[in-house]
DOFIVO-485098 format. One record per residue: y, z, x of N, C-alpha, C, O in turn; residue in one letter. Coordinates in steps of 0.02 Angstrom, whole numbers, plus 50000, padded with zeros to 5 digits. Atoms other than C-alpha are relative to their C-alpha. Layout:
BEGIN
YZXYZXYZXYZXA
...
END
This chain:
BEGIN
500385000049937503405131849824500454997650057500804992650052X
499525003249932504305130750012499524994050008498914995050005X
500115006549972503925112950057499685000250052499084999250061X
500054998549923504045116450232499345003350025498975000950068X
500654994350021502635131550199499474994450003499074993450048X
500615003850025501575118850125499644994350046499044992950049X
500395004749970501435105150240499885005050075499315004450099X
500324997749953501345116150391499215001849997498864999550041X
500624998350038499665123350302499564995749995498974996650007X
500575003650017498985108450256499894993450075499474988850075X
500235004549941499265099350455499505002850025499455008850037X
500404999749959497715096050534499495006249934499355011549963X
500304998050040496735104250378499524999249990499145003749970X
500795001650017495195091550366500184995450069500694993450097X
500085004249942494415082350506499444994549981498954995149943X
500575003850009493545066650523499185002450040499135004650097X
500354999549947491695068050560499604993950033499774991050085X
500385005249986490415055250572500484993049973500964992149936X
499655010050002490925035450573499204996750003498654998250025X
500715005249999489815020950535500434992849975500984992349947X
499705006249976490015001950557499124995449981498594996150013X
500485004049990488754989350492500324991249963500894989349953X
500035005950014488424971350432500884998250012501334998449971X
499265001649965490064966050555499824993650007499254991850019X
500085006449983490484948150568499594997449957499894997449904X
500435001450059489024941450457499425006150001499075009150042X
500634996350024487964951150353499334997950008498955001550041X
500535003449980486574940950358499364999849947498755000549949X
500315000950089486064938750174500115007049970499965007449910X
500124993250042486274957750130500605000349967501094996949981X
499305000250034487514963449999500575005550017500595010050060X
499374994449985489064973149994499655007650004499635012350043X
500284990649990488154988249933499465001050060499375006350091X
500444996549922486854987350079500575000650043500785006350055X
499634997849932487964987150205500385005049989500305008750037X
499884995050015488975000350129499585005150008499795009250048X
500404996549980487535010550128499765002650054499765008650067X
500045000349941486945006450293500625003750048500465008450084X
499484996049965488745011750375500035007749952500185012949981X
499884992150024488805027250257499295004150010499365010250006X
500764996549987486885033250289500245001850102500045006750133X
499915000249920487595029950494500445008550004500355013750036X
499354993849999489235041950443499725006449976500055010850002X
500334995450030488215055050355499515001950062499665006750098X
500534998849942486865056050483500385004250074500245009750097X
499484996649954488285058450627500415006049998500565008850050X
499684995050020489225071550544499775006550007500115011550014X
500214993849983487925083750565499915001549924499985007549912X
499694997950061488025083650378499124996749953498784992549983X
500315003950023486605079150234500144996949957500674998249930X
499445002450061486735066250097500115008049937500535009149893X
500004994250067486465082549983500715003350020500905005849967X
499444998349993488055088350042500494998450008500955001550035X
499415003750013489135075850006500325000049939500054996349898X
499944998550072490055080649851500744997849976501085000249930X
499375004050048491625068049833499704994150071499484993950128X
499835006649979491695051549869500484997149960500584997449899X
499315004450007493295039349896499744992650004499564991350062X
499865006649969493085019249881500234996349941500404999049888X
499565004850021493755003749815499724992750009499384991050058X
500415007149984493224985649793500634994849982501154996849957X
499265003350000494494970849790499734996349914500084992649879X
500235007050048493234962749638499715006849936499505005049881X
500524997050053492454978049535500445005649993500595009150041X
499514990650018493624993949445499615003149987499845007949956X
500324993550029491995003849413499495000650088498895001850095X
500445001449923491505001849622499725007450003499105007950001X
500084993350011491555022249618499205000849993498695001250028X
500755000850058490165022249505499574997950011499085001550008X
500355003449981489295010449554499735002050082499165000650101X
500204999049929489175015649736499555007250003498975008150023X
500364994150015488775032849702499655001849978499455007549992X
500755001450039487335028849587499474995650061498854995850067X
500395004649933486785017149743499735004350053499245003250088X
500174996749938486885031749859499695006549970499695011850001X
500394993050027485925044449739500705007750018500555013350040X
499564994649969487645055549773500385001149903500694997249867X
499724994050056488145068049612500645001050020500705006450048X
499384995449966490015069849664500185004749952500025004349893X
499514995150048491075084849599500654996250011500964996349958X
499415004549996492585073849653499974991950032499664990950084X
500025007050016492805054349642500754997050009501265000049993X
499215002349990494315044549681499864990550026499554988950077X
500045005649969494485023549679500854999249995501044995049955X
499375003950024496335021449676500244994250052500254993950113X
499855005849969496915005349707500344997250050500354991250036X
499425002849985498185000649834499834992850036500374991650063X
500375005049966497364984949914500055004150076499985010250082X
500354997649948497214986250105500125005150036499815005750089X
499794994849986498085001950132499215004249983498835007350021X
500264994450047497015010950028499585005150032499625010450000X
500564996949960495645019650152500505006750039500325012650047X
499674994649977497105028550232500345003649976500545008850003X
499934996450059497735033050069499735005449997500055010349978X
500494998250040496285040450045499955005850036499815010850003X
499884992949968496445054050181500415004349971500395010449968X
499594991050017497745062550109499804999249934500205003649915X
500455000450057496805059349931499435007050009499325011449967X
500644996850006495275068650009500395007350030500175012850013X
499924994149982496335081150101500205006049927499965011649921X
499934997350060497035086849926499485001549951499545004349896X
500794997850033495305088649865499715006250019499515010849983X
500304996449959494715097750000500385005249993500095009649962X
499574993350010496255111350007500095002549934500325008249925X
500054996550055496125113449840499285002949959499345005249902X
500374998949997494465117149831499354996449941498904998949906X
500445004550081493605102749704499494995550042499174991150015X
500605003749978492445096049839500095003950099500515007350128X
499904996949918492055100350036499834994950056500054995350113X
500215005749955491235084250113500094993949971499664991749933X
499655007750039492215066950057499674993150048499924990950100X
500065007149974491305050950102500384993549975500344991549917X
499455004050013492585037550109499664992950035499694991950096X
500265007549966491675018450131500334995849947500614997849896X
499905006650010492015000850094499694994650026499724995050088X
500225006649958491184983650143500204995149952500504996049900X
499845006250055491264965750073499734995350044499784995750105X
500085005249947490534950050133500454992249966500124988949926X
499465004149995491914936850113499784994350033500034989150012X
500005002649971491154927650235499344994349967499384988649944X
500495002950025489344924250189499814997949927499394994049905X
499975001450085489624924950001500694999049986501025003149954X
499415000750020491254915750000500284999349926499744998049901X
499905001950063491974913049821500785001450003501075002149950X
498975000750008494034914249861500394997549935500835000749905X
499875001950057494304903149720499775002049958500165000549913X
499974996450058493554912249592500285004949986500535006249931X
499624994450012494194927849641500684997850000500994999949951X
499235001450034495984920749646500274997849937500844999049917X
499825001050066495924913849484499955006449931500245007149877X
500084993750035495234930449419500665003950030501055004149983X
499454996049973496644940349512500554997349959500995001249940X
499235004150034497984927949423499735003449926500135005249882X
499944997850074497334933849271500055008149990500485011549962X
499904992150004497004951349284500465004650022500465010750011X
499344996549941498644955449406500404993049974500114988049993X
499875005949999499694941449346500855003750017501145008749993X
499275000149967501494939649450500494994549967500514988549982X
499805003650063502574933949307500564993550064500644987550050X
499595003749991503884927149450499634995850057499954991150079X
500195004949977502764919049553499224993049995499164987150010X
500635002350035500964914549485500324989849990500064984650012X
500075007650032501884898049398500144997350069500254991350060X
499495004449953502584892249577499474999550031499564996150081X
500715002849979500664891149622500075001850091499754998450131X
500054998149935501124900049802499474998650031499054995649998X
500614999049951499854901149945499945007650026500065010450079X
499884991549970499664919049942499225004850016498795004349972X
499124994849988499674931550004500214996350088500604998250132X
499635004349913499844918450176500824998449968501295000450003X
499325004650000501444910450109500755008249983501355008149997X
499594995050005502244928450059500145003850078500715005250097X
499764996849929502134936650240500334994150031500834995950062X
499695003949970502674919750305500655001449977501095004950004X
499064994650047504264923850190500255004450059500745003550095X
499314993349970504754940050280499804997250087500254998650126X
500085003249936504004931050457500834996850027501254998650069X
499315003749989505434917250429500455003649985500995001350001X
499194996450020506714929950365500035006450076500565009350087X
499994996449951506434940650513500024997750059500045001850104X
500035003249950506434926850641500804997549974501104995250022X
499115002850021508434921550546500205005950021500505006950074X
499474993249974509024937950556500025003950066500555006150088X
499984998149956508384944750704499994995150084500194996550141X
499845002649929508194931250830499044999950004498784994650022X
500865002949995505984933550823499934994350008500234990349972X
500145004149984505234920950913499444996849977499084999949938X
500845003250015503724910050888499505001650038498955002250011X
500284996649948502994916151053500015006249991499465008450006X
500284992050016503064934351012499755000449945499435005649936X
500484998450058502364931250839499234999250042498715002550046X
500985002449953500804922950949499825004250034499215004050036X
500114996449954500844937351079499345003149983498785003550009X
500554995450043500094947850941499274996850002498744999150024X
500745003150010498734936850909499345000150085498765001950097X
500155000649930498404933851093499615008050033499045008550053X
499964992850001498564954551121499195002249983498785005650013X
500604996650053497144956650990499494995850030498944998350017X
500685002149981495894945051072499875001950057499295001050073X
500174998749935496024951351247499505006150009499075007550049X
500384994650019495524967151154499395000049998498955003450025X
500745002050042494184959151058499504998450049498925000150034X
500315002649950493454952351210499595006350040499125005250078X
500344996349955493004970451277499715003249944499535008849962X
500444999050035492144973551120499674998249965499834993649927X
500555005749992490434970351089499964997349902499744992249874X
499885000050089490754972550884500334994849969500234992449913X
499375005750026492144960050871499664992850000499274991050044X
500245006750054491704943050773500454994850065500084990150079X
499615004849976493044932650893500165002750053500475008050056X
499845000049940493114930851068500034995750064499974997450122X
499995003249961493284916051138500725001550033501135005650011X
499014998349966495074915351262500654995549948500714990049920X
499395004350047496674911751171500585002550048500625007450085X
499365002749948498314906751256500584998849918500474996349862X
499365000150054500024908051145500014992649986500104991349927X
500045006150021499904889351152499494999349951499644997649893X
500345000550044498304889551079500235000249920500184995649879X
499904997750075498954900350911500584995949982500574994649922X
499445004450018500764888450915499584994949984499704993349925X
500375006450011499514873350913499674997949963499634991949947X
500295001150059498454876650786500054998249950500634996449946X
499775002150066498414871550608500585003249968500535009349957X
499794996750041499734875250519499765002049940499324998549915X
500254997350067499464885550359500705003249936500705003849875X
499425001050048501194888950296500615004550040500575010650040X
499685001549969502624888750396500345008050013500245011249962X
500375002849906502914897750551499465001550009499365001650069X
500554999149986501094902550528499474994849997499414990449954X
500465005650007499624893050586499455003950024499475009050059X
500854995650021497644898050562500095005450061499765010250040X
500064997249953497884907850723500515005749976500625011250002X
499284991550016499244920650653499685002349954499995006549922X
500174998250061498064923250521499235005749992498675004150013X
500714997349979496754937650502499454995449981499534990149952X
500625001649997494794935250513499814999849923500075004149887X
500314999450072493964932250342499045001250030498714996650053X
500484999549969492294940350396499655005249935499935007549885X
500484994850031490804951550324500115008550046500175008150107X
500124995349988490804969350359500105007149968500455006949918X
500004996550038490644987050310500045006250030499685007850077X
500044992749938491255005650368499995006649959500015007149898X
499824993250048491375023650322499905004850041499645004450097X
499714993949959491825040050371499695006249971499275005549926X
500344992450033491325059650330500765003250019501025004350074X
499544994649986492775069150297499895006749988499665007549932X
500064990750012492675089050296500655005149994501195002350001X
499574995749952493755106450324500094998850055499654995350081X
499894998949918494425108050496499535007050019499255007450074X
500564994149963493355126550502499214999049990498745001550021X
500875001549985491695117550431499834995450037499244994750052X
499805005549925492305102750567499665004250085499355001750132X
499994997549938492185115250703499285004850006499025006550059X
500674996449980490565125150666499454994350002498854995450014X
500635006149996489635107650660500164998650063499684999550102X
499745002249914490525102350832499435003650055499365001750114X
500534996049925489195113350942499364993850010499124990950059X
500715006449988487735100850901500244994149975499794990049979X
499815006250017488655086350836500484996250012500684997650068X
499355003149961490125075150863500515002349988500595005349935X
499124995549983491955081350908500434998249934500614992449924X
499405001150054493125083450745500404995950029500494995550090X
499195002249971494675073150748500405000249952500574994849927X
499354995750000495945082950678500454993849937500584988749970X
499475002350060497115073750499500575005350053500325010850067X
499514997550006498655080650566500584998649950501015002849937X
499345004450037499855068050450499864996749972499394993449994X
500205007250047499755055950319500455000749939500755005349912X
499255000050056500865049450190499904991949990499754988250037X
499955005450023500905033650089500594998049967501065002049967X
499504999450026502105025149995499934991349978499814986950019X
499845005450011502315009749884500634996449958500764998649902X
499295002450051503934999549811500134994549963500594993949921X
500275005850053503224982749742499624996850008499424995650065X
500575005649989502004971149703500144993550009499684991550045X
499805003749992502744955949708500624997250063501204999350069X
499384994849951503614952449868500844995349982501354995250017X
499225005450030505104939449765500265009149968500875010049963X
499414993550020505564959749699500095006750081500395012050086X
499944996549923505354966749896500914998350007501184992850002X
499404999850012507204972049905500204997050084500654992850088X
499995004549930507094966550119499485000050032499165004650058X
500585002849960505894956950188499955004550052499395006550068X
500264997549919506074965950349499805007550008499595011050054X
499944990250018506044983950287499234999649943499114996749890X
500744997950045504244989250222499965007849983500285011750018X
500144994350002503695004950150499925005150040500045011150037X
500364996549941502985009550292500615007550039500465012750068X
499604995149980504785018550330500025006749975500295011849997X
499944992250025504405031550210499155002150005499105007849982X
500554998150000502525033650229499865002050083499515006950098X
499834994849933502895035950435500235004149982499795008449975X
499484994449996504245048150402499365004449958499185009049995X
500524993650038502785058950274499505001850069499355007850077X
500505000049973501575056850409500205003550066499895007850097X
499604995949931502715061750557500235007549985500185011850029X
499784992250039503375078150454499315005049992499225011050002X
500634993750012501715084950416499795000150058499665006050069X
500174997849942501205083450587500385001150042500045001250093X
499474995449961502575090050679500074996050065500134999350117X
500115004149944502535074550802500474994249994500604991849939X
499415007249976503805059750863499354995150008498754996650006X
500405004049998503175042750886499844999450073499384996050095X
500135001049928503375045351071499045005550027498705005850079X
500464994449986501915058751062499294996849986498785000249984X
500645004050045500575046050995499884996450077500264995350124X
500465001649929499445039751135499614991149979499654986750022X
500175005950012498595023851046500294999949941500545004849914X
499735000550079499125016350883499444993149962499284988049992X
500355005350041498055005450752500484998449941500665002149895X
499755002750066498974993850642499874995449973499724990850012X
500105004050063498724983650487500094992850020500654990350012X
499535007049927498824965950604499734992649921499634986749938X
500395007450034498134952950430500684994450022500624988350018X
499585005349969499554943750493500585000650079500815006050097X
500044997349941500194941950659501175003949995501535006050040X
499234995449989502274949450595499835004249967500365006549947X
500144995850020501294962850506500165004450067500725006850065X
499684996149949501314973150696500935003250009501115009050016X
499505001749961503124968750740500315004849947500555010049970X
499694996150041503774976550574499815007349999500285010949984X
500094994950013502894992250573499865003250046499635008950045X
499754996049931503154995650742500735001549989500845007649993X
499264999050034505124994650684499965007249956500165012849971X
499924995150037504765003850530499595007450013499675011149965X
500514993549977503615019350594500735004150067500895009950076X
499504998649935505025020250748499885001050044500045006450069X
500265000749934504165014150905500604995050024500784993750082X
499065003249967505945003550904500274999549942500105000649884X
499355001950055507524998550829499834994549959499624989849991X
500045002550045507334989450673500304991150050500774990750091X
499845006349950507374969250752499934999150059500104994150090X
500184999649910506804974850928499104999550004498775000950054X
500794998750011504844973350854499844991850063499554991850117X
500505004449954504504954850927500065000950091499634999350132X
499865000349911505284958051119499525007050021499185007350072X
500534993749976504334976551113499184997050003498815000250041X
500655001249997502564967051087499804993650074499274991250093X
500205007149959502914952651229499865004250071499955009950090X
499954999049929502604952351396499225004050031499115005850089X
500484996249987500974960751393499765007849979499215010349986X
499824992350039501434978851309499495002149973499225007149999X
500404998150050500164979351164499234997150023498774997849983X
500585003749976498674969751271499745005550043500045010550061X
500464995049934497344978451394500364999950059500554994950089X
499724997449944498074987751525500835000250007501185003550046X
499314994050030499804988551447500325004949986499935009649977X
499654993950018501025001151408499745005149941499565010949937X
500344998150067500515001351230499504999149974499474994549933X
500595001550008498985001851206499944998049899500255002449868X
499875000650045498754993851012499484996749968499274992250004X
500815003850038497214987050904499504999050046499284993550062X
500374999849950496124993051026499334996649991498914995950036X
500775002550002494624985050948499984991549976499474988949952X
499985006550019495184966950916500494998649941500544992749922X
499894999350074496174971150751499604995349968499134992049989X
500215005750046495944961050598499964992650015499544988649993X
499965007049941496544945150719499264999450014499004995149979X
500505001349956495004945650809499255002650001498765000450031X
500624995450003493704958250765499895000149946499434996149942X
500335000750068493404960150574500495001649950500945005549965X
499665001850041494204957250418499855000149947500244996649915X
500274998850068493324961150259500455000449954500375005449920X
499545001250072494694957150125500465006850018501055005750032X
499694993949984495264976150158499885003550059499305004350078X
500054998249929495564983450318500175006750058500225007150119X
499574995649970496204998750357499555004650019499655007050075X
500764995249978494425010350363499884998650064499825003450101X
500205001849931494025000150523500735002150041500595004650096X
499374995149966495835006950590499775006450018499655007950076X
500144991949987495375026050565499184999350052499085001950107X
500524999649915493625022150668499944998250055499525000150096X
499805001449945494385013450787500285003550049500165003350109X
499674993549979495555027950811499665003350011499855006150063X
500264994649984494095040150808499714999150052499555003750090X
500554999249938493095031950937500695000950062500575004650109X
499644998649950494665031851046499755006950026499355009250067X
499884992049981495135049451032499315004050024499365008950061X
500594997549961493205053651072500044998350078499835002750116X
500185004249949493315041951229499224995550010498844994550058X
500525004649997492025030951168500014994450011499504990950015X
499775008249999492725015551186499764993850040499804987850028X
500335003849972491845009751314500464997150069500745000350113X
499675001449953492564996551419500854998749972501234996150013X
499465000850018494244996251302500165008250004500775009449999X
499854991849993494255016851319500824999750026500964998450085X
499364998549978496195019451319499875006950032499485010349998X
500084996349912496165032851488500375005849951500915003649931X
499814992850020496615051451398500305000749927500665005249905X
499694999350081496995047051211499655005749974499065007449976X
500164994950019497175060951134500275001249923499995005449887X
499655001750068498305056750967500034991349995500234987150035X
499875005050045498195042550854500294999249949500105002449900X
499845003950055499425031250742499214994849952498854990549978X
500325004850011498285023650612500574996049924500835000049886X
499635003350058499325010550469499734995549982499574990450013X
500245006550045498675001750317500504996949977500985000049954X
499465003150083499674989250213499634995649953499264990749966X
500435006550046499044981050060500494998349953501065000749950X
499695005150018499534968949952500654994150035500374990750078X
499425002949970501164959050013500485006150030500835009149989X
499784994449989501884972450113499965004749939499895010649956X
500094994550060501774981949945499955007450018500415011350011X
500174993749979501024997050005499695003250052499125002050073X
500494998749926500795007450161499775007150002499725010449950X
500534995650012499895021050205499825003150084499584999050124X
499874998649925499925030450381499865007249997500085011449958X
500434994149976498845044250462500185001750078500234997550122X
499944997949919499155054050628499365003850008499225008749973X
500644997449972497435057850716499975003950059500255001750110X
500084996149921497035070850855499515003850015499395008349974X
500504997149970495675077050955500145008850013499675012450029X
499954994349968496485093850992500435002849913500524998449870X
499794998450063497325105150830500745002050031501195004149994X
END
């Protein structure tokens, strides 16, 4: 098969339709599967689509390997295609080019792709970490009783602040960036004002990070309707505007980040480069970008690695105001994980963040003519990323 052939064919192939967003910030006694429901009954409804015609579903749970199953028995949904594969918080954008390979090959036609968790109101951290040590056990670090996964990004934080010169003030920018966001939307869990002093001042939590560099641990729950791009466009007359998969590409190289060959170099270099190839687009051509922010040198790197700059030019590209409202770069337009919501996994709330852009729903954060979207997951310890190019137009 020509390569070349193939991905031209399959850019811009399926489109997102409907989005849904519930139990944000606290649930408010309900469980994972309601609110899942709730945002996937929202995404189904929007799509123009019924549940009877939903015939694959994609999700993933950070606590249950039969979630699939279980969800899809919850939502009375018969799939012909099913898919939970794991990558932690990548995984949702995985899951696009998962469903697009479904869809072009013809083993399903309407992919509902959700997730929720409430973390917040039904905390239990310590059980699930002690279950994770057993069921995932990290032979080289488990005995050294880390603080993870905080004390592993701090790792490539401090190795990226030796080698490159990263400051402590542009790690905070980020954080800062993401609440100015958060502040113009009404969804986001955190919005009081924060000042770079603030996030330097705070608690430390493991060195150069302190609670303020650190995502939200919150309740919430989202999901999407994926389709064709030609049954995208005959629903578009009475329902909401496709937005266009042009690119996507994942890519993972370890779980552990003591076998991460450089801290400063993430996957992410080869899951841009898939994502930029199938859509026939530079990074200069991207209009907003959503990235993976659970920590505040998560941005800085995968602005480097995607190639919005030179590898070590990530913390001076985010200062000064760049990635904040009414910046250059417009960037976690909805608060990211910093500021707006944080459900253990995070990357689903990326792609609807992106969609309401590219609609111009945004409101009072409406980036002014977005028309293409970067969206990037990473889960586990940089482990694995996962990167989608979105567009309103084909």
């Amino acid at each position: 098969m020509n390569t070349n052939t193939s991905r031209a064919s399959s850019r811009g192939s399926i489109a997102i339709l409907g989005t849904g967003l519930a139990g944000m910030g606290h649930a408010g006694g309900a469980t994972e599967q309601e609110i899942i429901a709730q945002a996937s009954c929202q995404a189904i409804a929007r799509s123009g689509l019924r549940k009877a015609d939903i015939d694959g579903i994609i999700t993933a749970s950070l606590t249950s390997p039969w979630w699939v199953m279980r969800m899809a028995e919850y939502l009375g949904i018969r799939p012909r295609f099913s898919d939970s594969t794991m990558f932690g918080g990548s995984a949702f954008i995985a899951a696009l080019k998962i469903a697009q390979l479904a869809i072009d090959a013809g083993e399903c036609e309407n992919v509902l792709i959700c997730y929720g968790a409430t973390p917040r109101s039904v905390p239990s951290s310590s059980r699930i970490n002690q279950m994770r040590a057993e069921l995932d056990p990290q032979p080289y670090e488990h005995p050294y009783k880390a603080f993870n996964p905080v004390s592993s990004y701090a790792l490539a934080a401090a190795r990226h602040m030796y080698e490159y010169g990263t400051t402590r003030q542009q790690l905070a920018e980020v954080a800062v960036a993401a609440r100015q966001w958060a502040r113009l939307n009404p969804d986001a869990f955190s919005k009081k004002p924060l000042s770079v002093d603030d996030v330097i001042n705070a608690k430390m939590i493991s060195d150069p990070f302190t609670t303020l560099d650190c995502c939200l641990v919150t309740d919430g729950a989202g999901a999407i309707v994926v389709t064709s791009a030609q049954c995208a466009k005959a629903l578009h007359a009475q329902h909401a505007q496709p937005i266009y998969v042009l690119g996507s590409g994942f890519a993972h190289w370890h779980r552990q980040i003591s076998c991460m060959e450089d801290l400063t170099v993430t996957p992410a270099v080869e899951s841009g480069r898939k994502a930029f190839a199938q859509a026939g687009l530079r990074p200069a051509d991207i209009d907003v970008v959503q990235l993976y922010d659970a920590f505040t040198i998560n941005p800085i790197l995968f602005l480097e690695d995607l190639g919005f700059c030179k590898k070590g030019e990530g913390g001076a590209f985010v200062s000064g105001g760049r990635i904040a409202p009414g910046g250059a770069f417009p960037m976690n337009t909805n608060g990211g994980g910093l500021s707006c919501v944080h459900p253990g996994m995070y990357s689903l709330f990326l792609i609807i963040e992106a969609v309401t852009q590219l609609r111009g729903e945004g409101m009072a954060r409406q980036v002014n003519g977005a028309q293409t979207a970067l969206v990037h997951g990473n889960g586990g310890v940089l482990s694995s990323e996962a990167t989608a190019i979105l567009s309103s137009e084909l």
